[in-house]
C-alpha positions as CSV (number, residue, x, y, z in Angstrom):
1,X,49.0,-38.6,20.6
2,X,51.7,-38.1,17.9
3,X,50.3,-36.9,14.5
4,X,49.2,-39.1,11.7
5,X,50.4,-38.9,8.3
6,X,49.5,-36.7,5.5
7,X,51.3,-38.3,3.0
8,X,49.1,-39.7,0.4
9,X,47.0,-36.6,0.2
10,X,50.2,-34.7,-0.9
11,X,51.4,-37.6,-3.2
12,X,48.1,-37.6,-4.6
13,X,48.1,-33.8,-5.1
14,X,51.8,-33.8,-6.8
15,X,50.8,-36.6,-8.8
16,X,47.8,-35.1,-10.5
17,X,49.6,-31.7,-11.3
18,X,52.8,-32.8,-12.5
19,X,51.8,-36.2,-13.8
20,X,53.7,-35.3,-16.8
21,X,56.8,-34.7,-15.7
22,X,57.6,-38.4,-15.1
23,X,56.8,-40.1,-18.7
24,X,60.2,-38.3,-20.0
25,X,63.1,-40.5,-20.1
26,X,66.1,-39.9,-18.5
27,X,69.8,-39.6,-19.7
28,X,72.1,-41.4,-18.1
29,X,74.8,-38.4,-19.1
30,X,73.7,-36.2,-16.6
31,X,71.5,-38.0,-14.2
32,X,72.5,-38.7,-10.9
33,X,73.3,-42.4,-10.5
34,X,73.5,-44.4,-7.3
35,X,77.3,-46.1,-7.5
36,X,76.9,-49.7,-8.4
37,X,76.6,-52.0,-5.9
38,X,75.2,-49.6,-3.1
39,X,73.2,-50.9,-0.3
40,X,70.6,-49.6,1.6
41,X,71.9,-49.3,5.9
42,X,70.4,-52.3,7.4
43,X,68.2,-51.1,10.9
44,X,66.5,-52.8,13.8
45,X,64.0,-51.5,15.9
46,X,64.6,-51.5,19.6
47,X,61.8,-51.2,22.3
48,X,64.4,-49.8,24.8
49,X,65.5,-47.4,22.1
50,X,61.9,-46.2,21.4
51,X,61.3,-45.8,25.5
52,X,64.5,-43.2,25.4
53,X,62.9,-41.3,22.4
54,X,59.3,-41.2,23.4
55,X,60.2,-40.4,27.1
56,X,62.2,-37.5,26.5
57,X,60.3,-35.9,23.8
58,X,57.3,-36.2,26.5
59,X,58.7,-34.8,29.4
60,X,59.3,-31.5,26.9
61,X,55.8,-32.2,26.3
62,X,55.2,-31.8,30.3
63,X,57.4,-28.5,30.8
64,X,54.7,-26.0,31.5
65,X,56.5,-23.1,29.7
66,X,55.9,-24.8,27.2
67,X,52.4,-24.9,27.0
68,X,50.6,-25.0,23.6
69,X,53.6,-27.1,22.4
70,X,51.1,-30.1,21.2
71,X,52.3,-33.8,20.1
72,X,51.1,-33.2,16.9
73,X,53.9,-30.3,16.3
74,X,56.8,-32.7,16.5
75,X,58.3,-35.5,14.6
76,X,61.5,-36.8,15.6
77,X,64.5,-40.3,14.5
78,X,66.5,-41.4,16.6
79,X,69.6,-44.2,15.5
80,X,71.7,-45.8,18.0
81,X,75.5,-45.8,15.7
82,X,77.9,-47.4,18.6
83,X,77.2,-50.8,16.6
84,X,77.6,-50.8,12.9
85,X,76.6,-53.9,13.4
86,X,73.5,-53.5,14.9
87,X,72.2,-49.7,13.9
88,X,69.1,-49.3,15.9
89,X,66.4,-46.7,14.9
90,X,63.1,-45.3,16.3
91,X,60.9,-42.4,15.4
92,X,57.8,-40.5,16.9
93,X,56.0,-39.6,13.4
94,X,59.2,-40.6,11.6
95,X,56.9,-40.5,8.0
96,X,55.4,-37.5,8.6
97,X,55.8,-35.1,5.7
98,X,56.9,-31.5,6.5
99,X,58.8,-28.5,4.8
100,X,62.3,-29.0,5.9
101,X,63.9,-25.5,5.5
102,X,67.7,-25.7,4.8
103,X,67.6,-29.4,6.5
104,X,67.3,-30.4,2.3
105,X,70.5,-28.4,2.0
106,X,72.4,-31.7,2.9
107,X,70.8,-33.8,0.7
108,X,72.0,-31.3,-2.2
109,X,75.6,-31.1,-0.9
110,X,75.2,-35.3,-1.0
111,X,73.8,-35.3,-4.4
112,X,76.8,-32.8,-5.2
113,X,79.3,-35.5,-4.4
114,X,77.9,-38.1,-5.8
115,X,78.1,-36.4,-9.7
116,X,81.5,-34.8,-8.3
117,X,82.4,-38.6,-7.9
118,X,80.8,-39.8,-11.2
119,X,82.8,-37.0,-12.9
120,X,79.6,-35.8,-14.3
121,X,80.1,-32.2,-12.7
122,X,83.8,-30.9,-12.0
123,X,84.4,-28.9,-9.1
124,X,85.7,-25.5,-9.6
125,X,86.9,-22.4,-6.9
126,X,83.1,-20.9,-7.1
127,X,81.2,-24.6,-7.2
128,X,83.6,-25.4,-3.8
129,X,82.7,-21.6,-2.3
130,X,78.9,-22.5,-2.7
131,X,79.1,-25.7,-1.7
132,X,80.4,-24.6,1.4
133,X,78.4,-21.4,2.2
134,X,75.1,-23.6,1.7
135,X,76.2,-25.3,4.1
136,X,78.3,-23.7,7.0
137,X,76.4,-20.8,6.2
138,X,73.2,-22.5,5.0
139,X,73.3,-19.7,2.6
140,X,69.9,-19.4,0.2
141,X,71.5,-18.0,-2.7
142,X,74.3,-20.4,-2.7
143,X,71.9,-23.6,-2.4
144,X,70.4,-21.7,-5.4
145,X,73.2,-22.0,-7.5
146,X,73.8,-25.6,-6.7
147,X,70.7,-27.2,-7.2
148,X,71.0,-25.1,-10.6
149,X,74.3,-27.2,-11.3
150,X,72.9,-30.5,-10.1
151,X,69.5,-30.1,-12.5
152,X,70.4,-28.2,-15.8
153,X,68.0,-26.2,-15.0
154,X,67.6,-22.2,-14.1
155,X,64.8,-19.8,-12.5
156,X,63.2,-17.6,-15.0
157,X,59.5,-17.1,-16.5
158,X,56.9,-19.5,-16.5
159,X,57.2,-21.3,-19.6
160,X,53.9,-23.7,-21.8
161,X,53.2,-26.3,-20.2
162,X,55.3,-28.6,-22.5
163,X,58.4,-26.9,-22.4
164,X,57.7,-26.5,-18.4
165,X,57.2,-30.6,-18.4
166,X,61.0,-30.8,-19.1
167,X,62.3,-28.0,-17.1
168,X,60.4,-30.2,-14.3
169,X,61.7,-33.4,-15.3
170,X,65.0,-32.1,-15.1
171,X,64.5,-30.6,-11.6
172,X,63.4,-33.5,-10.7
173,X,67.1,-35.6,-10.8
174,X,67.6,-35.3,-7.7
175,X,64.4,-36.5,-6.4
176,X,65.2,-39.6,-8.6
177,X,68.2,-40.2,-7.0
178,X,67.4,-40.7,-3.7
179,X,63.9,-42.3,-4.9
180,X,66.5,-45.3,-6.8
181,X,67.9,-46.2,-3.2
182,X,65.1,-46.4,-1.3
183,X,64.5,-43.3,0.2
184,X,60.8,-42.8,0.1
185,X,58.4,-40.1,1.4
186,X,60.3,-37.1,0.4
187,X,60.3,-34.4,-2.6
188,X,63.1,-31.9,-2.6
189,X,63.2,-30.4,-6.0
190,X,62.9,-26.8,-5.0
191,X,65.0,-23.8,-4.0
192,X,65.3,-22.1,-0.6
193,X,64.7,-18.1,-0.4
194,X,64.8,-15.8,1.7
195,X,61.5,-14.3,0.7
196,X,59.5,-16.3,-2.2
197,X,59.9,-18.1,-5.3
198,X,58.9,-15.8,-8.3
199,X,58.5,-17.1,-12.4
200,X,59.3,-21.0,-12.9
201,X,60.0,-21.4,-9.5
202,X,56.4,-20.3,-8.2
203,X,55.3,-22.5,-11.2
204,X,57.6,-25.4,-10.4
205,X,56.2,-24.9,-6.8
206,X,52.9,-25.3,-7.8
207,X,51.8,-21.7,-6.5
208,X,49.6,-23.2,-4.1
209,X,52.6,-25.3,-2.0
210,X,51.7,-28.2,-3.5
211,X,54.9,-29.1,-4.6
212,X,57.2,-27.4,-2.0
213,X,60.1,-29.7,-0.7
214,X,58.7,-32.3,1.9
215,X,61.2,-34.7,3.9
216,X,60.6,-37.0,6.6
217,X,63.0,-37.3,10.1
218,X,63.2,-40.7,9.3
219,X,64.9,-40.2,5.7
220,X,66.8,-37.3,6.8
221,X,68.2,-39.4,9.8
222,X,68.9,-42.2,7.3
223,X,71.2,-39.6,5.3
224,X,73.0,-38.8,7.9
225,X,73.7,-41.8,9.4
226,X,74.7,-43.1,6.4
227,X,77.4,-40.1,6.1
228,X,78.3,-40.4,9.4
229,X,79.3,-43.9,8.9
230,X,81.2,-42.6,5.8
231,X,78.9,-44.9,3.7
232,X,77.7,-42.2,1.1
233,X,79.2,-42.1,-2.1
234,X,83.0,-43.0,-0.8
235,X,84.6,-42.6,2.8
236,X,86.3,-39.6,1.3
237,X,83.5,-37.8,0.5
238,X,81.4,-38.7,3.4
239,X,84.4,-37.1,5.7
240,X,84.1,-34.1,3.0
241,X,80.8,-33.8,4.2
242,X,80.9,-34.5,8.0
243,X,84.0,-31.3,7.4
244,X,81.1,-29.2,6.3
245,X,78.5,-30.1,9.3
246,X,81.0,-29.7,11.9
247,X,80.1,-27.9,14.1
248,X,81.3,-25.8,17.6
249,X,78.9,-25.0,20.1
250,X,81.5,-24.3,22.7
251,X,83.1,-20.9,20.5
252,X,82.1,-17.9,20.7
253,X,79.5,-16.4,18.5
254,X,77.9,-13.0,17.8
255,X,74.9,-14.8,17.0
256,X,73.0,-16.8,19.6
257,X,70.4,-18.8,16.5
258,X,73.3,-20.1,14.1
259,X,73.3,-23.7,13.5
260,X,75.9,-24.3,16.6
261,X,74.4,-22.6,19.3
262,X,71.0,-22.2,18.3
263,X,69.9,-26.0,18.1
264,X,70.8,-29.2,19.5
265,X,74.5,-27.4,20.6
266,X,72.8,-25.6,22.7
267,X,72.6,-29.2,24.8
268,X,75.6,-29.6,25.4
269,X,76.9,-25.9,26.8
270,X,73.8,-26.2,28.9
271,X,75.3,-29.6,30.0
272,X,78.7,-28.6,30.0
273,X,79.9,-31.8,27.8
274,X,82.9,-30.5,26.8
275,X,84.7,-32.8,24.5
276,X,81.4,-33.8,22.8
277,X,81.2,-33.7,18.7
278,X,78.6,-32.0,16.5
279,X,77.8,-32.3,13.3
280,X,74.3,-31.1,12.1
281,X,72.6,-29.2,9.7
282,X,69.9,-26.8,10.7
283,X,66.4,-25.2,9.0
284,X,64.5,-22.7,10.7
285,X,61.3,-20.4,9.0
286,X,58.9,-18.3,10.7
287,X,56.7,-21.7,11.3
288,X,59.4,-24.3,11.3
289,X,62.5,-24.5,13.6
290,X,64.4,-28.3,13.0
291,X,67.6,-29.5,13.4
292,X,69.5,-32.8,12.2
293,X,72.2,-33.9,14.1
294,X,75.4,-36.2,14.6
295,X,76.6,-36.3,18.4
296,X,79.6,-38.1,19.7
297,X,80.6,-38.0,23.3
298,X,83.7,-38.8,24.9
299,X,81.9,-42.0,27.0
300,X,81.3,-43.6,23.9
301,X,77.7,-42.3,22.9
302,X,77.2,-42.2,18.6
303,X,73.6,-41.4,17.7
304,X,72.0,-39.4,14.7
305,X,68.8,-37.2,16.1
306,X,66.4,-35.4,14.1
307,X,63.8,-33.0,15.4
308,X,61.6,-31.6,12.9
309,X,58.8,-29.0,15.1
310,X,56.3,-26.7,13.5
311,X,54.1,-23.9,14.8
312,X,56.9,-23.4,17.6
313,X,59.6,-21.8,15.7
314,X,60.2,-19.1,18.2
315,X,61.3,-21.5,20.7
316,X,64.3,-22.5,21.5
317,X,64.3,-24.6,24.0
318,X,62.7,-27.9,23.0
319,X,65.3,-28.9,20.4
320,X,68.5,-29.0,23.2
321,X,66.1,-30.7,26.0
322,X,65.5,-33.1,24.3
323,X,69.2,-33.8,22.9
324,X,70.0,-33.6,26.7
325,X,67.3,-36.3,28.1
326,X,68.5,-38.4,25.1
327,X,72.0,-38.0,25.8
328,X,71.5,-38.5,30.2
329,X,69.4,-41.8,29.2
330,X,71.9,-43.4,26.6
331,X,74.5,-42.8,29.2
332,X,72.9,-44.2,32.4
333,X,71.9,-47.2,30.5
């Protein structure tokens, strides 16, 4: 049985220590607007959809190599894009909270563009080199400096409490933004390391976790779907980003784990689909290993998967198996 949710336990717990943070007002000068007139994507559930996911992530399940793998260790969106029309979506624990590693780098790189597009940050040489190292590189230190541009704010000591209310408030603009379209379930307010947050950061953090960046599969999916379909901000900037997440599992690499080979790329050399498209953003830790991807095949298939796992991190496998089971049951159908 797929894992229940923890989520009002860790709302509660965020709410009690930063309850704060929120009464502040924002200023509309430097907080991160939706464009007027946005609106939400539009899905439908499908029962024949659902039977793809659920079947595929279970016969991973079944492999016995993989053996210790339980249920309760995966969450997992899948959206059906070949009708704009008619985007379907399902999910195995699809609300299920968990630390997303550099997955939250592509909600930062879409929060980017939308104040890049607002005009309320101006893009520079060293913004545009740290854009793209968080992402191609899903560099730490660059999604460091870029959350610092999107917030106002900046690591440092642990400050009072009421001058540490409105650093928070301020990290907290991008949570704001995606909270104003819809996008529930999720806190990303928080810097990726390579080793651990120190000062404000720690504080910010909660020191205990309690505030550490959560998403959902079924949010992250949403995002990029919604880029895929260059629906994000402006068709130009959603094809900025797709330029970002692109991604070639087919070249050679020196390095087995990056986000192309590593992840659900590793699908399609094992399947030999040459003339398939990637797009995806990875997160791997010590305890998580996820992926978030765009595939498009040359038989028509478009579908966003996300494949969040935890307590499995060293394996690879799981991840591309089940891209591949999707990818053989969307085409036989």
């Amino acid at each position: 049985m797929f894992r229940s949710t923890r989520t009002i336990l860790g709302l509660a717990l965020i709410a009690i220590l930063f309850t704060g943070v929120y009464a502040q007002k924002a200023d509309k000068k430097t907080e991160i607007l939706a464009e007027a007139g946005y609106q939400a994507p539009v899905f439908n559930y499908s029962a024949e959809l659902q039977s793809v996911l659920t079947d595929s992530v279970n016969e991973m399940l079944a492999k016995q190599q993989y053996e210790g793998f339980k249920s309760a260790d995966i969450s997992a969106t899948l959206i059906d894009l070949r009708d704009p029309k008619n985007l379907q979506i399902v999910n195995l624990a699809g609300e299920e909270r968990i630390y997303p590693a550099s997955v939250v780098k592509m909600f930062y790189m879409a929060a980017l563009h939308r104040q890049l597009q607002d005009g309320k940050v101006k893009m520079t040489p060293e913004l545009e080199r740290g854009l793209k190292d968080m992402i191609v590189d899903s560099s730490n230190e660059a999604t460091q400096y870029i959350l610092d541009v999107l917030t106002g704010t900046s690591s440092g000591a642990e400050l009072p409490q009421a001058e540490f209310d409105e650093w928070q408030f301020k990290r907290n603009r991008v949570n704001r933004y995606f909270t104003s379209m819809g996008y529930q379930n999720i806190n990303i307010n928080q810097k990726t390391f390579c080793e651990d947050a120190y000062g404000i950061e720690q504080q910010s953090r909660g020191y205990k976790g309690q505030n550490r960046n959560m998403l959902t599969t079924n949010a992250t999916a949403r995002l990029l779907a919604e880029i895929a379909l260059g629906k994000f901000v402006t068709p130009e900037r959603s094809a900025m980003m797709m330029d970002l997440m692109r991604r070639d599992p087919f070249a050679e690499t020196k390095d087995p784990e990056d986000q192309a080979h590593g992840f659900t790329g590793k699908a399609l050399v094992d399947k030999k689909l040459v003339g398939t498209k990637l797009w995806s953003k990875a997160g791997w830790t010590s305890k998580t290993r996820h992926d978030a991807a765009y595939i498009e095949t040359p038989n028509g298939l478009k579908f966003v998967l996300v494949v969040f796992t935890e307590n499995n991190a060293t394996k690879r496998e799981p991840i591309p198996m089940i891209a591949g089971k999707i990818i053989d049951r969307l085409s036989a159908k």
